[in-house]
C-alpha positions in Angstrom: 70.3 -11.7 -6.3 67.1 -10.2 -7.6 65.5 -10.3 -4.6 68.7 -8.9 -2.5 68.6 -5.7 -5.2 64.4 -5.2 -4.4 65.0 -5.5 -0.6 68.1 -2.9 -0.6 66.0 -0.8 -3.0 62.6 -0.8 -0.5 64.7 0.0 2.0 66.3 2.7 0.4 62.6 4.2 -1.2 61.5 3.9 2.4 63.9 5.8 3.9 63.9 8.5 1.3 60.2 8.9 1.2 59.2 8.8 5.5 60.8 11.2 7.6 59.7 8.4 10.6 61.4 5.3 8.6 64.6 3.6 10.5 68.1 5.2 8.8 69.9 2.5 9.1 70.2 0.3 5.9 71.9 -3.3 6.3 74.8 -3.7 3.6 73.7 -7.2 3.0 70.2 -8.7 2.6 71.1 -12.6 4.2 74.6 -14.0 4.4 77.2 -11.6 4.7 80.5 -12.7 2.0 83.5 -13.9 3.5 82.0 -14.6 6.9 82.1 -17.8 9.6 79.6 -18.7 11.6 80.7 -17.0 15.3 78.7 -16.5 18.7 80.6 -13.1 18.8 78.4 -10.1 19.7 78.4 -6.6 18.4 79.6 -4.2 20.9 78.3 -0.7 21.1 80.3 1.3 24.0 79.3 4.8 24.2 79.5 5.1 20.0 82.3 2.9 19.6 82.2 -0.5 17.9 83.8 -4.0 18.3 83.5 -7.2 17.1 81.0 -5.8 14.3 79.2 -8.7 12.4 76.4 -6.5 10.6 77.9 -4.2 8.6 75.5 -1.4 8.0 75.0 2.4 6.4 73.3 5.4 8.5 71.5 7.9 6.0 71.8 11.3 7.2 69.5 13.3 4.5 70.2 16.6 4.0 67.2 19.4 4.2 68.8 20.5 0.8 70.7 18.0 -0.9 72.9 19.6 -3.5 73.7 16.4 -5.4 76.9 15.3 -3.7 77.1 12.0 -1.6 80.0 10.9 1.2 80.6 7.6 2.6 82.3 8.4 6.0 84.4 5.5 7.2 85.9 6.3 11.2 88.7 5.2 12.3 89.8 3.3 15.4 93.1 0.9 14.3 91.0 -1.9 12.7 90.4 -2.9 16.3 87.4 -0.6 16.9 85.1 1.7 14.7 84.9 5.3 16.3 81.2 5.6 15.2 80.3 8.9 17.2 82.9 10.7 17.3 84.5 10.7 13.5 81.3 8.7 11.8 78.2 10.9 12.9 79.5 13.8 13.8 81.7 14.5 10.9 78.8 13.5 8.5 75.9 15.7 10.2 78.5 18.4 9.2 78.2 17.4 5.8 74.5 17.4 5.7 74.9 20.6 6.8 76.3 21.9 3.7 73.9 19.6 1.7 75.9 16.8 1.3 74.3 13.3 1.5 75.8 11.8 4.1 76.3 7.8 4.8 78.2 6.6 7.8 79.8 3.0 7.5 80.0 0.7 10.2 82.1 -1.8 8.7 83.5 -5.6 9.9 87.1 -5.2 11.7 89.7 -7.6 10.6 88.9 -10.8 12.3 90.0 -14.9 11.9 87.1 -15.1 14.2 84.4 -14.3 12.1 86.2 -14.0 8.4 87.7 -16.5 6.2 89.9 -14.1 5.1 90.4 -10.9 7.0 92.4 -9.0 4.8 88.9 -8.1 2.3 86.4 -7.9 5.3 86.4 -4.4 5.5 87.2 -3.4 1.3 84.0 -5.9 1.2 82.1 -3.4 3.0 83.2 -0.1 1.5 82.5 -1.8 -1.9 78.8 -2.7 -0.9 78.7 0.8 0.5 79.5 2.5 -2.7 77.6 0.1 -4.7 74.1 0.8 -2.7 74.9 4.9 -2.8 75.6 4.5 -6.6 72.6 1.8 -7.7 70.3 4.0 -5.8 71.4 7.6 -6.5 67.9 8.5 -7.8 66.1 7.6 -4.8 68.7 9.6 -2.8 68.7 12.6 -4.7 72.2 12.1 -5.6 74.2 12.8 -9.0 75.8 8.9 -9.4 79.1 10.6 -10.3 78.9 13.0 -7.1 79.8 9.7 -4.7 82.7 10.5 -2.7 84.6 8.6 0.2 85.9 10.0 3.6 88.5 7.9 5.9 89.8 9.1 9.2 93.2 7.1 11.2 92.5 3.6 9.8 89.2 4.5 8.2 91.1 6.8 5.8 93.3 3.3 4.7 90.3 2.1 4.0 88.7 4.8 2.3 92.0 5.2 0.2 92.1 1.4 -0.1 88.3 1.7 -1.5 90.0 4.6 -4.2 93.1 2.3 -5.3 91.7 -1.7 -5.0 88.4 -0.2 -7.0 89.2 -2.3 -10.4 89.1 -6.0 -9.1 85.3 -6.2 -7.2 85.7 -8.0 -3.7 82.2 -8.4 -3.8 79.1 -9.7 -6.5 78.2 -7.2 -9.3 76.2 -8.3 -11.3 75.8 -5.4 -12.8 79.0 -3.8 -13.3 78.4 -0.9 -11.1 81.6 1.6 -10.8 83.0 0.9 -7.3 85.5 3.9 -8.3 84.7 6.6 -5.6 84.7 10.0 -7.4 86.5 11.7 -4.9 88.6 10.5 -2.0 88.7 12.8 1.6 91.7 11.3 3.9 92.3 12.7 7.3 95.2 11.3 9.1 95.2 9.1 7.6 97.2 5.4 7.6 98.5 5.0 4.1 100.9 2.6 4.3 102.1 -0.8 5.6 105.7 -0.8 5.4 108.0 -1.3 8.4 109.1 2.4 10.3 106.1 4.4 8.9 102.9 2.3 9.3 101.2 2.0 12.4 101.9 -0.7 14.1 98.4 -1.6 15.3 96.6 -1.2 12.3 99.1 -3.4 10.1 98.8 -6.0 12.8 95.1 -6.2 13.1 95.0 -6.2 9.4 97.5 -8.3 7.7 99.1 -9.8 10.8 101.8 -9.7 12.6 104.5 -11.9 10.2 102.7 -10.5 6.7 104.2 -11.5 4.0 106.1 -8.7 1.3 103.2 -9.3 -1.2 100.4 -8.3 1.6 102.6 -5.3 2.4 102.5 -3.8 -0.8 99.0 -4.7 -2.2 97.9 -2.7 1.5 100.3 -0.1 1.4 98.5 2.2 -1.1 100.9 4.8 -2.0 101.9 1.9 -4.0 98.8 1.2 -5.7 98.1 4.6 -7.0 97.5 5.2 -11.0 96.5 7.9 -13.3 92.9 7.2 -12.4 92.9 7.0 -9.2 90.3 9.5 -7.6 90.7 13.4 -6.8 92.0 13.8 -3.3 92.0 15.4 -0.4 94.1 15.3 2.3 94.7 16.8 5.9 97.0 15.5 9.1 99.3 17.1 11.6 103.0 17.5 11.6 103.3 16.2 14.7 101.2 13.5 15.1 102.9 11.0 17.4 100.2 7.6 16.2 100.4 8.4 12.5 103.5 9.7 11.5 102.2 12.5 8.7 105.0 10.9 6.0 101.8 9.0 5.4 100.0 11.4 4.1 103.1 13.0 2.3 103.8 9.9 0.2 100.4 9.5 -0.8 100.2 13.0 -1.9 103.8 12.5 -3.8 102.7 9.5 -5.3 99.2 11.1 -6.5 101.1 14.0 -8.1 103.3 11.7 -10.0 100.3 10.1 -11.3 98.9 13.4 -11.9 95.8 12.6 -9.8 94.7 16.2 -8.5 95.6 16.3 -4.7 95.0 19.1 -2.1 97.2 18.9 1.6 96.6 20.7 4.5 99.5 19.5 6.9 99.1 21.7 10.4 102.1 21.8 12.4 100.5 21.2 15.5 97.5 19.2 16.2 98.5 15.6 17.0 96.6 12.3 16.1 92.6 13.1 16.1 92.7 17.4 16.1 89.4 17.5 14.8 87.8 16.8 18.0 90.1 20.1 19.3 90.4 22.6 16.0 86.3 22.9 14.9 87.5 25.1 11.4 89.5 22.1 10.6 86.5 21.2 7.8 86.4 24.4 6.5 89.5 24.4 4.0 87.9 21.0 3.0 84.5 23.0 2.1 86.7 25.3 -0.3 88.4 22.4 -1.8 84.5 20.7 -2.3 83.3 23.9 -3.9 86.2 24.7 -6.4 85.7 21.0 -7.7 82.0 21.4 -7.6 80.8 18.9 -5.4 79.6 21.7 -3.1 
């Protein structure tokens, strides 16, 4: 474990300190947890991932980080990661505004390559937060300025990250908080229950049979409690692949809790407007500044 925590941390002091080092930084050092052996290939098509077997993180550094850190987490249905598209682009838009960005590409829920693929992908967004947090003062980063970011399926699994946080799917040795402190969710798929999930991601996730118990521990309006992270949340009225009641039950659920949530529900826009509405990230800015994390 020692020597996992040195390699992470040269690779991290490396990438800080060389504007010519590689950006990419492997999640694991070795074995990867909760993985079978499999001949299966990464796929890379035009930005978009399948069959991921090397989870990684891609450090885009700010020329003026302001102390803030977001782990972006595309979407894509659990079937694919849209790397390009929600992952980069949304996170050089960050770095913009001096945010440390850090995309995720993360394992997709596979009996292929995972013993159990339910965790795969928490697994990852744990190790993710764990790295940004364990490392915060090579970043530049204030350790309690760590936010996550989900879009489509990503944002289940950003929001799973901000309600599973208190049982650790991974080793921690140390204890580090896996509690994001802020939680960004843009259309987001919230929950897994039958008439408002979607259909594709619930399959590729917990199967097509899953059993009530899987339903509810993955449908995480369910899971929220009173300290579950800040949150943010944006999605279309008429979005035909995520019905927005997703996002509306989450946000009901949060205020019940009395988690601070902010919605921005459009009424037109459909599934995936921020690649057609380019001031869709600017009530989000507002929302960063007035909590101080911009």
């Amino acid at each position: 474990m020692k020597q996992v925590l040195l390699l992470v941390s040269c690779l991290v002091g490396c990438l800080v300190n060389s504007a010519q080092a590689q950006q990419i930084i492997p999640l694991y050092d070795g074995a990867v947890p909760n993985a079978r052996a499999t001949s299966k290939k990464e796929i890379n098509e035009n930005g978009m991932y399948r069959d991921v077997v090397t989870p990684t993180l891609e450090y885009i550094k700010p020329e003026k980080p302001n102390g803030t850190a977001v782990i972006v987490i595309a979407g894509g249905g659990y079937g694919v990661v849209v790397y390009n598209g929600e992952g980069l682009s949304t996170a050089k838009a960050l770095a913009e505004k001096g945010i440390s960005a850090f995309v995720l590409k993360y394992r997709l829920p596979n009996d292929d390559i995972m013993v159990d693929k339910k965790i795969g992908a928490l697994q990852d967004a744990q190790k993710a937060i764990k790295i940004v947090r364990e490392n915060a003062d090579k970043f530049g980063i204030d350790k309690n300025k760590i936010g996550i970011m989900g879009f489509s399926a990503g944002g289940h699994l950003a929001s799973t990250a901000a309600t599973h946080f208190e049982k650790s799917y991974i080793e921690n040795p140390n204890n580090t908080s896996l509690r994001p402190d802020f939680q960004i969710l843009v259309y987001p798929v919230i929950t897994m229950k039958d008439g408002l999930t979607h259909g594709g991601s619930r399959d590729n996730l917990i199967g097509k049979n899953p059993t009530a118990a899987d339903i509810e521990t993955f449908s995480n309006e369910l899971q929220i409690k009173a300290n579950t992270p800040p949150a943010y949340l944006t999605h279309a009225a008429d979005d035909k692949l995520v019905d927005v009641d997703n996002s509306i039950s989450y946000f009901e659920n949060l205020r019940k809790n009395k988690v601070e949530v902010e919605m921005h529900i459009y009424p037109k826009g459909d599934h995936g407007f921020i690649f057609r509405h380019k001031g869709w990230m600017e009530p989000l800015f507002d929302w960063l500044k007035r909590n101080n994390w911009l």
